[in-house]
C-alpha beads as a LAMMPS data file, in Angstrom:
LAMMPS data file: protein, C-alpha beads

423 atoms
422 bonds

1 atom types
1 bond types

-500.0 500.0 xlo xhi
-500.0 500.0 ylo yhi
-500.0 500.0 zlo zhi

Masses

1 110.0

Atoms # bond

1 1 1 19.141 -27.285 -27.810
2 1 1 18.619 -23.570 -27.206
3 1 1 20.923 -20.551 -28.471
4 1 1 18.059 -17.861 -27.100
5 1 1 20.987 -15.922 -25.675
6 1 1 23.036 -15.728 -28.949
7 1 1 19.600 -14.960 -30.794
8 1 1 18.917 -12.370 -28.678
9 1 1 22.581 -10.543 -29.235
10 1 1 22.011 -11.094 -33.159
11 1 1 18.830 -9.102 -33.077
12 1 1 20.548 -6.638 -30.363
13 1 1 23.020 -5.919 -33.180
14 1 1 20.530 -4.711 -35.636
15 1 1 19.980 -1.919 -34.014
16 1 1 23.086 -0.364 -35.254
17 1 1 23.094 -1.819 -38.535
18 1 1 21.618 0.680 -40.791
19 1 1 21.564 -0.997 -44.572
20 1 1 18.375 -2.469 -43.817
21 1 1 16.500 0.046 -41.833
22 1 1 13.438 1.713 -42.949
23 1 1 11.731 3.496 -40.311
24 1 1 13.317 6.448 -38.626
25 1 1 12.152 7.207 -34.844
26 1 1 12.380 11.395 -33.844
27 1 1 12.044 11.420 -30.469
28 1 1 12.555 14.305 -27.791
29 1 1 12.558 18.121 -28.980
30 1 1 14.750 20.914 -29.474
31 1 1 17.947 20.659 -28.006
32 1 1 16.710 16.915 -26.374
33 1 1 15.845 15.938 -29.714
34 1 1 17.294 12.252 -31.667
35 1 1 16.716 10.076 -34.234
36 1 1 16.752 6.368 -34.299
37 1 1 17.137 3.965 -37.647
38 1 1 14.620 0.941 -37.261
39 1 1 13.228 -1.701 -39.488
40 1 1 9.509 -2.363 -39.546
41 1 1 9.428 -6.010 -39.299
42 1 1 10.834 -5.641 -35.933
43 1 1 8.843 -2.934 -34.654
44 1 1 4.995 -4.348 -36.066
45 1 1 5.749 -7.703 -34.410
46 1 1 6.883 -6.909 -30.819
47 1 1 4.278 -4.115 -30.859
48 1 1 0.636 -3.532 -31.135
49 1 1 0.991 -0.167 -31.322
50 1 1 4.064 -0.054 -33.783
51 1 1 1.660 -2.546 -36.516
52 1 1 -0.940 0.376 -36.218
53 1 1 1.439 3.227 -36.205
54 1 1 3.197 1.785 -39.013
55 1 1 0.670 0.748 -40.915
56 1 1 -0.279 1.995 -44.777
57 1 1 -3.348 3.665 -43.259
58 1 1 -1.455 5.686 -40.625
59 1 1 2.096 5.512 -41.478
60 1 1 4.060 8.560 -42.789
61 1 1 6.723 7.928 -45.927
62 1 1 9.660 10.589 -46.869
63 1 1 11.858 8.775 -49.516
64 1 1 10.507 5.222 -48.840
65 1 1 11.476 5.445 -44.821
66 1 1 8.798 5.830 -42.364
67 1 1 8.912 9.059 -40.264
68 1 1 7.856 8.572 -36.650
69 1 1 8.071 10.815 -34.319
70 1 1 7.720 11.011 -30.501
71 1 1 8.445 14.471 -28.919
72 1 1 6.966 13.434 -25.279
73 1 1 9.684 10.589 -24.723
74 1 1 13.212 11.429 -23.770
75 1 1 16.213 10.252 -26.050
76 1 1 17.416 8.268 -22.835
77 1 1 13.997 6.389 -22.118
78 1 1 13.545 5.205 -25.692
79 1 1 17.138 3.932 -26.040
80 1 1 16.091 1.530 -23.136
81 1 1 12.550 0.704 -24.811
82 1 1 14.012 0.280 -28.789
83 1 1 16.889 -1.751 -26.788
84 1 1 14.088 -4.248 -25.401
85 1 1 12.198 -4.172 -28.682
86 1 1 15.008 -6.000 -30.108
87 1 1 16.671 -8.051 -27.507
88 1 1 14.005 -8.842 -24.991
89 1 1 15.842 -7.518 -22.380
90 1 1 16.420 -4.326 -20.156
91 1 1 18.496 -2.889 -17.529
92 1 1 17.317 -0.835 -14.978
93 1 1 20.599 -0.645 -12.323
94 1 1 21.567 3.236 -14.089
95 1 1 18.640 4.716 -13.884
96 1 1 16.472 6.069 -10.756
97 1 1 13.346 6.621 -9.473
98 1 1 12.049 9.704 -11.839
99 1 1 13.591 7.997 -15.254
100 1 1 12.128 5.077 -14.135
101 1 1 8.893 6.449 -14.101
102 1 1 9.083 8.171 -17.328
103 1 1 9.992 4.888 -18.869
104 1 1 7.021 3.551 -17.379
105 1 1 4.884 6.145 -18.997
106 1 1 6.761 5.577 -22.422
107 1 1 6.175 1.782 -22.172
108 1 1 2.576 2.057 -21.343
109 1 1 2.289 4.277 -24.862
110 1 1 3.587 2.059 -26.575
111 1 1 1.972 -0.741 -25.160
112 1 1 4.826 -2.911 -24.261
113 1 1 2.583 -4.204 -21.028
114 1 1 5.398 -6.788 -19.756
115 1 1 8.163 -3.905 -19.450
116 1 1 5.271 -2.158 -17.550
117 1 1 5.186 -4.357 -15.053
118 1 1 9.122 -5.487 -14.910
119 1 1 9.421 -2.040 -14.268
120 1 1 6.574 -1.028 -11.500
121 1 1 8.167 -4.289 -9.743
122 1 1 11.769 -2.900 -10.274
123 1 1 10.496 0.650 -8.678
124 1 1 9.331 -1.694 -5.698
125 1 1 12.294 -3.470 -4.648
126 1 1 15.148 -0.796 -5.574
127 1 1 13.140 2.857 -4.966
128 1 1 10.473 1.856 -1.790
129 1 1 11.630 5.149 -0.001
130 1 1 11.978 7.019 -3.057
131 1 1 8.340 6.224 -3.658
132 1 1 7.035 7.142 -0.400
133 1 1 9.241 10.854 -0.183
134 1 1 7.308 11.559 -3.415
135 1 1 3.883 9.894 -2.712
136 1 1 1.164 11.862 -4.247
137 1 1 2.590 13.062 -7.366
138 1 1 3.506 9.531 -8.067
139 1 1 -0.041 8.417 -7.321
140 1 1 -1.794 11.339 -9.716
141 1 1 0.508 9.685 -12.599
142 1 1 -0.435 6.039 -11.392
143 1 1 -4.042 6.769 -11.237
144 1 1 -4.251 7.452 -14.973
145 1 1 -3.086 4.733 -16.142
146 1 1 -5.276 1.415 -15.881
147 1 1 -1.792 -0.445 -16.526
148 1 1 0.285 0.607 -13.470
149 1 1 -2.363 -1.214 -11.136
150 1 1 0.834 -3.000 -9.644
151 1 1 2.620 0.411 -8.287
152 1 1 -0.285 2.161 -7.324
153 1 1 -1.671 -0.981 -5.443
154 1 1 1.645 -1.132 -3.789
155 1 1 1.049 2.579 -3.019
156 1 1 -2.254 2.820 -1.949
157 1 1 -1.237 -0.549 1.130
158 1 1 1.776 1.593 1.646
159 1 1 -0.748 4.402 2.639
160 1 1 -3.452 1.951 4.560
161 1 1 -0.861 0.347 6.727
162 1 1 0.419 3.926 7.651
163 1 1 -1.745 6.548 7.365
164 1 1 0.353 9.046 8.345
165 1 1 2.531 9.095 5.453
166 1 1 -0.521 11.619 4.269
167 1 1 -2.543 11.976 7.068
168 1 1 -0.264 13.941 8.932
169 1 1 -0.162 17.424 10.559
170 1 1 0.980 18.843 6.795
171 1 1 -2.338 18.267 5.449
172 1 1 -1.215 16.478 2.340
173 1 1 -3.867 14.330 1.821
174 1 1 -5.562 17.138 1.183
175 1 1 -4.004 17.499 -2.591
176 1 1 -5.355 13.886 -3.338
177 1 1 -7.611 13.849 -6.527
178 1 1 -10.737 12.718 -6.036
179 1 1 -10.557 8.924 -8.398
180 1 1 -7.409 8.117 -5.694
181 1 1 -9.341 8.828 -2.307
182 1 1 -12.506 6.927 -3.563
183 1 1 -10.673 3.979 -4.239
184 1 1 -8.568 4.503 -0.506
185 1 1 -11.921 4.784 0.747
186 1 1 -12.846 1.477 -0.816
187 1 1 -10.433 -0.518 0.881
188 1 1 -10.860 -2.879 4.017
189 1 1 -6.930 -2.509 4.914
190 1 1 -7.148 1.545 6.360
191 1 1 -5.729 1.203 9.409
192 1 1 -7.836 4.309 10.773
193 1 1 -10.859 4.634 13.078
194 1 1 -13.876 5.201 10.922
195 1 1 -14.835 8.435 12.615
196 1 1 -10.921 9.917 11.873
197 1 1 -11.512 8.664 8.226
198 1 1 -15.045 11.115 8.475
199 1 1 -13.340 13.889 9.696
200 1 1 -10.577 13.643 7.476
201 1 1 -12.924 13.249 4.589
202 1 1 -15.057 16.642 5.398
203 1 1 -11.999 18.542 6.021
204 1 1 -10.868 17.418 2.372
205 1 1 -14.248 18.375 0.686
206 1 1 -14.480 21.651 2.453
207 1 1 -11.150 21.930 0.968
208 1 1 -11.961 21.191 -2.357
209 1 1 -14.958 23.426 -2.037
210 1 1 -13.239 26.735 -2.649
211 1 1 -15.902 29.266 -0.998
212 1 1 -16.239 26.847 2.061
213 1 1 -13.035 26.930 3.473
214 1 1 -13.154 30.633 5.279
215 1 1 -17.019 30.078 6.307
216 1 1 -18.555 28.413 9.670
217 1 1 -20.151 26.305 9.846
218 1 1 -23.080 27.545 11.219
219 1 1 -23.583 30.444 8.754
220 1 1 -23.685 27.701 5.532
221 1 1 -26.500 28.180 3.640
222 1 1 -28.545 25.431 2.002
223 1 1 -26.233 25.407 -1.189
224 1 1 -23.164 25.279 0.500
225 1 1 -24.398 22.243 1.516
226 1 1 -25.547 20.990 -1.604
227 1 1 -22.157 21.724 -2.412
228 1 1 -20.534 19.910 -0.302
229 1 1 -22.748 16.873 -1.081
230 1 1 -21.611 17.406 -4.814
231 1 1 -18.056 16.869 -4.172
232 1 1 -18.425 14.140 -1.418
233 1 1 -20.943 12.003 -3.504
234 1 1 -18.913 9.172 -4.549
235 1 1 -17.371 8.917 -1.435
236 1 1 -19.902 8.749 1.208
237 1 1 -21.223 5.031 0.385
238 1 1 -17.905 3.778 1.198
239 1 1 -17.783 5.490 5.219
240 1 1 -18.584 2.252 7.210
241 1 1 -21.136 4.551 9.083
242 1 1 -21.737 1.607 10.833
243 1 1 -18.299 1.338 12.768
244 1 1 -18.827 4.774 14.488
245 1 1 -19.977 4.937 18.061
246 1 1 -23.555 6.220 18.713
247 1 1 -22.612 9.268 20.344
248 1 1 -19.926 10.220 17.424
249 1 1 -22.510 9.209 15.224
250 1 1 -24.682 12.002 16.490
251 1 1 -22.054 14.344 17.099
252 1 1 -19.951 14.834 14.098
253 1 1 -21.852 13.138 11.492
254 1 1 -25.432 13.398 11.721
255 1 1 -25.729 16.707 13.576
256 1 1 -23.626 18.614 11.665
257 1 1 -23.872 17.239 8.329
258 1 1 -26.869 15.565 7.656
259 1 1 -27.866 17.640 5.168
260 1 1 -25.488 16.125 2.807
261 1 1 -26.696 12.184 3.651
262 1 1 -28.638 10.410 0.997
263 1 1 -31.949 9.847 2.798
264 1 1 -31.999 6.251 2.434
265 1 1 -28.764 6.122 4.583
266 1 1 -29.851 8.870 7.075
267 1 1 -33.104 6.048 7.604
268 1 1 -30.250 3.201 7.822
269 1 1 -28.197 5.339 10.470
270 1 1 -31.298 5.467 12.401
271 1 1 -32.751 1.959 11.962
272 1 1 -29.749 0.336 12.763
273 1 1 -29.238 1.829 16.244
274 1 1 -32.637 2.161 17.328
275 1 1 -33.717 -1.506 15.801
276 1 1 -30.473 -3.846 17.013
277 1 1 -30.111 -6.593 13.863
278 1 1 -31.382 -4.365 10.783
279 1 1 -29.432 -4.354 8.034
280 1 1 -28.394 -1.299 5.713
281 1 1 -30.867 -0.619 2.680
282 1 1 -28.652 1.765 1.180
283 1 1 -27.061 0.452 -1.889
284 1 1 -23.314 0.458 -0.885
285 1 1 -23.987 0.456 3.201
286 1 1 -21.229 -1.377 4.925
287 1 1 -21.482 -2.620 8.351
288 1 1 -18.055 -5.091 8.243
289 1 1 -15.498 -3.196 9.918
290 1 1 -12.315 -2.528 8.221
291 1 1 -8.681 -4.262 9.200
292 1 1 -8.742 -4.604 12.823
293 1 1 -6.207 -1.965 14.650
294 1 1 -3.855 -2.989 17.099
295 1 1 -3.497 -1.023 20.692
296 1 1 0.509 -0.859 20.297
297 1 1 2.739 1.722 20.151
298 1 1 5.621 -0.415 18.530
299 1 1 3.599 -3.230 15.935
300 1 1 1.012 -2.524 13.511
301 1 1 -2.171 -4.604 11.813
302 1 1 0.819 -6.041 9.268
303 1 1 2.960 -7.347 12.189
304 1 1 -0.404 -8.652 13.816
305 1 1 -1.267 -10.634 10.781
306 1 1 2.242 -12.289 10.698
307 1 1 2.890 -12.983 13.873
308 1 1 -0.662 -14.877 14.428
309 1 1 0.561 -17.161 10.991
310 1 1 3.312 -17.924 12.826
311 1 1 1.659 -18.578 16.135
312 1 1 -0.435 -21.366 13.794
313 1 1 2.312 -22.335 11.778
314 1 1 0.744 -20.926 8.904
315 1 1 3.115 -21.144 5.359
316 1 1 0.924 -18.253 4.110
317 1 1 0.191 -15.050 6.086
318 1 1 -2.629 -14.021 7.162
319 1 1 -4.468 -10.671 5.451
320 1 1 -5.021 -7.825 7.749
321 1 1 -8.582 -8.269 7.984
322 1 1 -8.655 -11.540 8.828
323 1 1 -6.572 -12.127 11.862
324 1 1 -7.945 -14.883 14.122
325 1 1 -6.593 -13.299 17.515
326 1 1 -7.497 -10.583 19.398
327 1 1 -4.533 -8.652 20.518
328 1 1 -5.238 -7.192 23.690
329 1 1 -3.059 -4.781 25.163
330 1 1 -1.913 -5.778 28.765
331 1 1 1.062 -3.409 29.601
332 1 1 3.108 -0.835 28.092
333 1 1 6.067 -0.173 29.343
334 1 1 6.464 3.868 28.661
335 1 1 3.273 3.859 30.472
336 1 1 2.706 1.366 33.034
337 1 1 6.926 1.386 33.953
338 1 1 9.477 -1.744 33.279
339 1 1 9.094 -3.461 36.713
340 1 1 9.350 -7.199 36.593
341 1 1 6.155 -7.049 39.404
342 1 1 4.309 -4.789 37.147
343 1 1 4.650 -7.071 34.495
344 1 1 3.938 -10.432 36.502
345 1 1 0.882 -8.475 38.148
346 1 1 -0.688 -7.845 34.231
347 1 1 0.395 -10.926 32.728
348 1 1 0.907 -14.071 35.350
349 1 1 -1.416 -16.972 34.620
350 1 1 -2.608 -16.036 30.970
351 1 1 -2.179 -18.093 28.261
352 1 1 -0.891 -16.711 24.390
353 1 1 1.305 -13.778 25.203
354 1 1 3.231 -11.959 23.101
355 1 1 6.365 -9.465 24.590
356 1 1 7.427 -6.545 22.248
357 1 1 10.237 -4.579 22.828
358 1 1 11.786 -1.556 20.993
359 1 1 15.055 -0.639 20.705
360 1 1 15.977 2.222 22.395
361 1 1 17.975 5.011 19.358
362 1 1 16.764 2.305 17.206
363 1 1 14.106 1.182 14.818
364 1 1 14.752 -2.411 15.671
365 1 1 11.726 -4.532 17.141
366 1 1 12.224 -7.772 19.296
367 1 1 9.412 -10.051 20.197
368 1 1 8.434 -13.667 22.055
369 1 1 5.786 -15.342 21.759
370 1 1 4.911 -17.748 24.435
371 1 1 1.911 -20.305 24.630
372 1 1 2.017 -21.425 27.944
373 1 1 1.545 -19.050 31.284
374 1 1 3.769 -16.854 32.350
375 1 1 4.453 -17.306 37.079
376 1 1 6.921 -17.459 39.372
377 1 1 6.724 -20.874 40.271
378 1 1 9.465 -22.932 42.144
379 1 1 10.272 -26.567 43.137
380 1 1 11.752 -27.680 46.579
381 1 1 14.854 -29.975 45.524
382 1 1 14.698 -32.536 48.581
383 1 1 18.032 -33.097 48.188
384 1 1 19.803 -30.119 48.655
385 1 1 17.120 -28.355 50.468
386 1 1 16.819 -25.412 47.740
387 1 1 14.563 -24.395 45.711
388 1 1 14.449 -23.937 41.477
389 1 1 12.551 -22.385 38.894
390 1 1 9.946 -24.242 37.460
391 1 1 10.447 -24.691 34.017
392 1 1 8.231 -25.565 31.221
393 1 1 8.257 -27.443 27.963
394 1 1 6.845 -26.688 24.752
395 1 1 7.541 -26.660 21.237
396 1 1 5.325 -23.909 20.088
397 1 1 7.039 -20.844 21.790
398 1 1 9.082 -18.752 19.180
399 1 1 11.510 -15.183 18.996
400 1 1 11.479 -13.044 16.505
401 1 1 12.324 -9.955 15.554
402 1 1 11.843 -7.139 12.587
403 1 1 13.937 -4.032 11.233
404 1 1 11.533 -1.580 11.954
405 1 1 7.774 -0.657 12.048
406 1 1 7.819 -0.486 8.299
407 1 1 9.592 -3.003 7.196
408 1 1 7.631 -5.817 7.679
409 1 1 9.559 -7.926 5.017
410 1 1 12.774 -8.168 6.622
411 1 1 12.214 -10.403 9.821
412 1 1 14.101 -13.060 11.562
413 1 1 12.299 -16.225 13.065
414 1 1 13.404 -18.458 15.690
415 1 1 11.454 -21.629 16.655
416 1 1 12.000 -24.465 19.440
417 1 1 14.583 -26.937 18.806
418 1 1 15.023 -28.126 22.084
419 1 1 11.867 -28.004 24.314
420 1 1 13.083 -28.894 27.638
421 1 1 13.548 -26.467 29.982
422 1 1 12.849 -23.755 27.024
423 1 1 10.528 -22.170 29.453

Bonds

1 1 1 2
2 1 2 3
3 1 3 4
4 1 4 5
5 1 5 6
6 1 6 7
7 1 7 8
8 1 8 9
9 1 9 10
10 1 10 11
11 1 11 12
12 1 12 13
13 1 13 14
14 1 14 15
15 1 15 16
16 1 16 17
17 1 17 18
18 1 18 19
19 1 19 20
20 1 20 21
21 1 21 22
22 1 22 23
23 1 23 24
24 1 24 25
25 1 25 26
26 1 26 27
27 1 27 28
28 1 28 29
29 1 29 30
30 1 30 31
31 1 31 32
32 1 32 33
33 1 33 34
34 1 34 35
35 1 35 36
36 1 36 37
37 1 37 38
38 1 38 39
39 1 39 40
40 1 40 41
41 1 41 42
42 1 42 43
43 1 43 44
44 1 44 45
45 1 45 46
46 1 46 47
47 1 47 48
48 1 48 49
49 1 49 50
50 1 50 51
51 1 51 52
52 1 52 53
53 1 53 54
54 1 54 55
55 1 55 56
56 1 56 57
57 1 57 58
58 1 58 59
59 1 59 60
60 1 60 61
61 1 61 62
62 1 62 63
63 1 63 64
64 1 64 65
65 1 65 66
66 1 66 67
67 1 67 68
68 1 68 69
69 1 69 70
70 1 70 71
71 1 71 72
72 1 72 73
73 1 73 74
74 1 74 75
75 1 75 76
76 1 76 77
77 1 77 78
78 1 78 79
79 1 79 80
80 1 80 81
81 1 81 82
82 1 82 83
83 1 83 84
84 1 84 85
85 1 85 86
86 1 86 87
87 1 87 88
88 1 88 89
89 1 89 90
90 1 90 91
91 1 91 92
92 1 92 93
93 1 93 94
94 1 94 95
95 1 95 96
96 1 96 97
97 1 97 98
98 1 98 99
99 1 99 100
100 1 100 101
101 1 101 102
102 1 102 103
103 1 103 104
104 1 104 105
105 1 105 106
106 1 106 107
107 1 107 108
108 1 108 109
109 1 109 110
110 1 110 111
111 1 111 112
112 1 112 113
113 1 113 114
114 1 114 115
115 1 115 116
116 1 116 117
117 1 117 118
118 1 118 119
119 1 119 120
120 1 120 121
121 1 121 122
122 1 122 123
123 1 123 124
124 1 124 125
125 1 125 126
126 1 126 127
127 1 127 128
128 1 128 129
129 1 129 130
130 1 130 131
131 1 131 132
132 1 132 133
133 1 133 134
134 1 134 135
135 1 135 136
136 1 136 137
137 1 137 138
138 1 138 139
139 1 139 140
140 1 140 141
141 1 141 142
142 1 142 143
143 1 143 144
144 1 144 145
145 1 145 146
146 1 146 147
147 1 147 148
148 1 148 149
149 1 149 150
150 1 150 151
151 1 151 152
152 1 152 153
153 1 153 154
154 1 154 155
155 1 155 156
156 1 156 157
157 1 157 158
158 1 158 159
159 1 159 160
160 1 160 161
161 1 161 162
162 1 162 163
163 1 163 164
164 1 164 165
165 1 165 166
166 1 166 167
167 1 167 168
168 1 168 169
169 1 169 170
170 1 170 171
171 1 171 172
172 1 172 173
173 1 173 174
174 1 174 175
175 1 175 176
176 1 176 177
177 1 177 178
178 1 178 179
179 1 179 180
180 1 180 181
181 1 181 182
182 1 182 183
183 1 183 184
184 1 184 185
185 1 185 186
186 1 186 187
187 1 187 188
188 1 188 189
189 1 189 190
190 1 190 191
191 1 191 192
192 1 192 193
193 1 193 194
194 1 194 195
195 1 195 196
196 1 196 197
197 1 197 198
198 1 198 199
199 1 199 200
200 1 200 201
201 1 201 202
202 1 202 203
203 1 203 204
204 1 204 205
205 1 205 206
206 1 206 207
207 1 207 208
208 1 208 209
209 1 209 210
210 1 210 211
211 1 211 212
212 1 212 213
213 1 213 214
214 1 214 215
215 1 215 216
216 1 216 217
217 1 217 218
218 1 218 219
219 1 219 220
220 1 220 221
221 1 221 222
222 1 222 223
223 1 223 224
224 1 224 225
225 1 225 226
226 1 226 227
227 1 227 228
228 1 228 229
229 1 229 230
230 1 230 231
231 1 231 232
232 1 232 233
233 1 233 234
234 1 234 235
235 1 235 236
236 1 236 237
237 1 237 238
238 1 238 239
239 1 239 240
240 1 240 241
241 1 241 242
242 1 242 243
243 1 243 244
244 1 244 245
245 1 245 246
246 1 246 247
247 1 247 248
248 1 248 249
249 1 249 250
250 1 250 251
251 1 251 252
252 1 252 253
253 1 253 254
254 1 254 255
255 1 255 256
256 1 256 257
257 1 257 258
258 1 258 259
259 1 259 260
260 1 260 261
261 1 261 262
262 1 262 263
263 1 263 264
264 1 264 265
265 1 265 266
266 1 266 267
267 1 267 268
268 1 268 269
269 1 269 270
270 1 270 271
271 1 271 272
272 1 272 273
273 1 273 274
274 1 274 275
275 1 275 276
276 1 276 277
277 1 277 278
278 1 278 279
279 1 279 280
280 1 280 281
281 1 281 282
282 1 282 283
283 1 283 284
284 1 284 285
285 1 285 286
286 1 286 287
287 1 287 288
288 1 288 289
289 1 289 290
290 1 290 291
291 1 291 292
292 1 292 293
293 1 293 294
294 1 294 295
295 1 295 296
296 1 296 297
297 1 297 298
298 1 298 299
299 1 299 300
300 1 300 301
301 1 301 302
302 1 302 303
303 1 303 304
304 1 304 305
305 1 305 306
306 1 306 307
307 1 307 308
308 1 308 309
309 1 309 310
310 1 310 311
311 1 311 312
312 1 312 313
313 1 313 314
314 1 314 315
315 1 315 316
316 1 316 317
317 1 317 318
318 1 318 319
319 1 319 320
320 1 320 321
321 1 321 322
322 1 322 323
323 1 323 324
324 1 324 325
325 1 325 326
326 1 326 327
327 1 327 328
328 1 328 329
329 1 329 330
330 1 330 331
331 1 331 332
332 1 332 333
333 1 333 334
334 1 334 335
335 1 335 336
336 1 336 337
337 1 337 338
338 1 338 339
339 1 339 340
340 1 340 341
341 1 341 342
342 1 342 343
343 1 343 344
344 1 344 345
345 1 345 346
346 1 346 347
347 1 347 348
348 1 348 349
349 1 349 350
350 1 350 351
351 1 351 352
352 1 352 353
353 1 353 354
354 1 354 355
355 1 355 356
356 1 356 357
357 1 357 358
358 1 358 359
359 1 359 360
360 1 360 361
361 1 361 362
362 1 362 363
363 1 363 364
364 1 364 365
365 1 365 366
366 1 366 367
367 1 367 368
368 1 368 369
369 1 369 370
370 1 370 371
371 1 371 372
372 1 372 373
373 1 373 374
374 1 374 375
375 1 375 376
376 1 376 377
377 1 377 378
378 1 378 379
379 1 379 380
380 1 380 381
381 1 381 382
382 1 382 383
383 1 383 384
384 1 384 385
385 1 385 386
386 1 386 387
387 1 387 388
388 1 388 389
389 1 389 390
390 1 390 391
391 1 391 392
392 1 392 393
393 1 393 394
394 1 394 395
395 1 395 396
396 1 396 397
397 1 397 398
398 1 398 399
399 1 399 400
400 1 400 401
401 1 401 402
402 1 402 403
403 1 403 404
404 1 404 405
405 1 405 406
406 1 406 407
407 1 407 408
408 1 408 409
409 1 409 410
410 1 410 411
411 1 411 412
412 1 412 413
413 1 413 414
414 1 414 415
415 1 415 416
416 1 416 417
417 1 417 418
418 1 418 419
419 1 419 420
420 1 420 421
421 1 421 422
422 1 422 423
């Protein structure tokens, strides 16, 4: 039998029992300042840090009580911490999205690793929008800190699945620091064509470049250059030069800027378009093409990736990059009109179709997915000299639908129960 509950409220209660105590916790300053009564035993064994820090090497004695102090964590944020040292358990539903962070920070410190990652995973599900209004100063903090790998994943797919959350008219991805766009660069999941990622890229080192941002292009000397190539040289081996048409190739890579290639890439640019089958040389040279982007207005790579598990019954979900379909576009509707013989004309007689539909004053998305062919067929019914539509059976055709563009996670899913006449 277990009484881990009751054990935990007996050790809760310590912290306010005092006769005991020997370690006294400043934390805060100046008019945020507080102290907290502690006992050593407690602290040393739920805490790495705390066995150091109060150790006889390092820790600091005023009348047999150890004085610790902590000016850089709030009053409020230890409370929660010095609450889970002693019970095991913490509640986050009263405080948001900043706190939450700060207690992150505070945890990290003080190396309680499991809070870190109840409470990246707590910022997830209760502060997603939160986390996106404030991206970038949330990812500088993030990046920092090797532990917070959970959030700043989260952050970085957040950012690959929409790239326009900083890639947007406001320039913003132009404050990134350098660690966070190498390791955005890194990743197979930017939905972005390789040649946007390029310009984006230049635009962000002639940013960082100070003198470079008021000076053509043409009137750079050979330093400005070199520059250039200073800032951008852990970034260029992860451009998938490789992805980039020819002609773009020549025009807004090579031509203007190939003064700030490595050589042995310049050779591999050449080689591999004038020599069909060579492979890179160049240490990091990609030629595997990053996620696959969808031609739709209303579903992205995400939605792609789901919808072709479900169309193979697959329990887990595809990843981006590794969709088995090609999704083709075959008519859009703001473009091509909503006309049933516009849409029989694109679509009749071809097999694997899937119909997307946007809400109109909503961010609701409906879809069908349907195996067979879509035609206007009829029968002749001999007996009462009229004719029918044609229907079709089939157990594979499903409905679904999602709450918007970016929120994959909620969906609803409708399959075949009845496959006559379905259709």
């Amino acid at each position: 039998m277990e009484y881990l509950q009751e054990l935990s409220n007996d050790f809760c209660s310590l912290i306010n029992d005092n006769n005991e105590s020997n370690v006294i916790i400043q934390v805060g300053e100046e008019t945020n300042m507080k102290e907290f009564k502690a006992h050593t035993l407690v602290l040393r064994s739920r805490s790495s840090y705390f066995r150091t820090a109060l150790s006889n090497n390092w820790g600091k004695k005023e009348n047999d009580m150890y004085i610790f102090k902590k000016p850089n964590i709030s009053p409020d944020v230890f409370e929660i911490i010095l609450r889970f040292i002693y019970s095991g358990k913490v509640s986050l539903e009263n405080i948001n999205g900043s706190k939450a962070i700060e207690l992150l920070i505070a945890s990290d410190e003080l190396e309680f690793f499991n809070l870190c990652k109840h409470v990246q995973k707590d910022l997830i599900e209760k502060e997603s929008e939160w986390l996106l209004q404030n991206l970038l100063p949330i990812l500088k903090i993030l990046s920092k800190h090797q532990t917070f790998t959970i959030l700043f994943d989260h952050l970085l797919k957040a950012i690959c699945s929409n790239p326009q959350l900083i890639f947007d008219n406001h320039n913003k991805y132009l404050e990134l620091d350098e660690n966070i766009m190498v390791q955005l660069l890194k990743r197979d999941d930017l939905e972005m064509e390789e040649i946007d990622i390029w310009n984006y890229l230049i635009k962000w080192g002639i940013f960082k470049t100070n003198h470079l941002k008021e000076k053509d292009l043409s009137n750079w000397t050979k330093q400005d250059f070199k520059d250039l190539e200073n800032i951008l040289h852990d970034c260029i081996p992860s451009i998938r030069f490789f992805q980039i048409s020819s002609t773009e190739l020549y025009d807004k890579v090579r031509n203007p800027y190939k003064k700030i290639l490595p050589k042995e890439l310049n050779e591999d640019i050449v080689k591999y378009f004038m020599k069909p089958g060579s492979k890179p040389t160049f240490p990091k040279g990609k030629i595997s093409a990053r996620i696959r982007i969808i031609n739709s207005a209303i579903i992205k790579s995400t939605h792609a990736a789901l919808i072709s598990s479900w169309v193979d019954n697959k329990e887990q979900h595809y990843d981006c990059n590794k969709i088995p379909y090609e999704f083709q576009l075959l008519i859009r509707g703001s473009k091509d009109g909503f006309d049933s013989s516009i849409f029989h004309s694109r679509c009749d007689y071809r097999v694997g179709t899937v119909v997307l539909i946007k809400l109109k004053e909503s961010q609701e998305i409906l879809g069908g997915y349907n195996p067979c062919t879509w035609q206007r067929s009829y029968l002749d019914d001999p007996w009462t000299n009229r004719s029918s539509l044609d229907y079709q059976n089939t157990t594979k055709s499903f409905i679904f639908s999602f709450n918007g563009k970016e929120d994959i996670g909620n969906h609803k899913l409708s399959r075949v129960n009845y496959p006559k006449n379905f259709l």
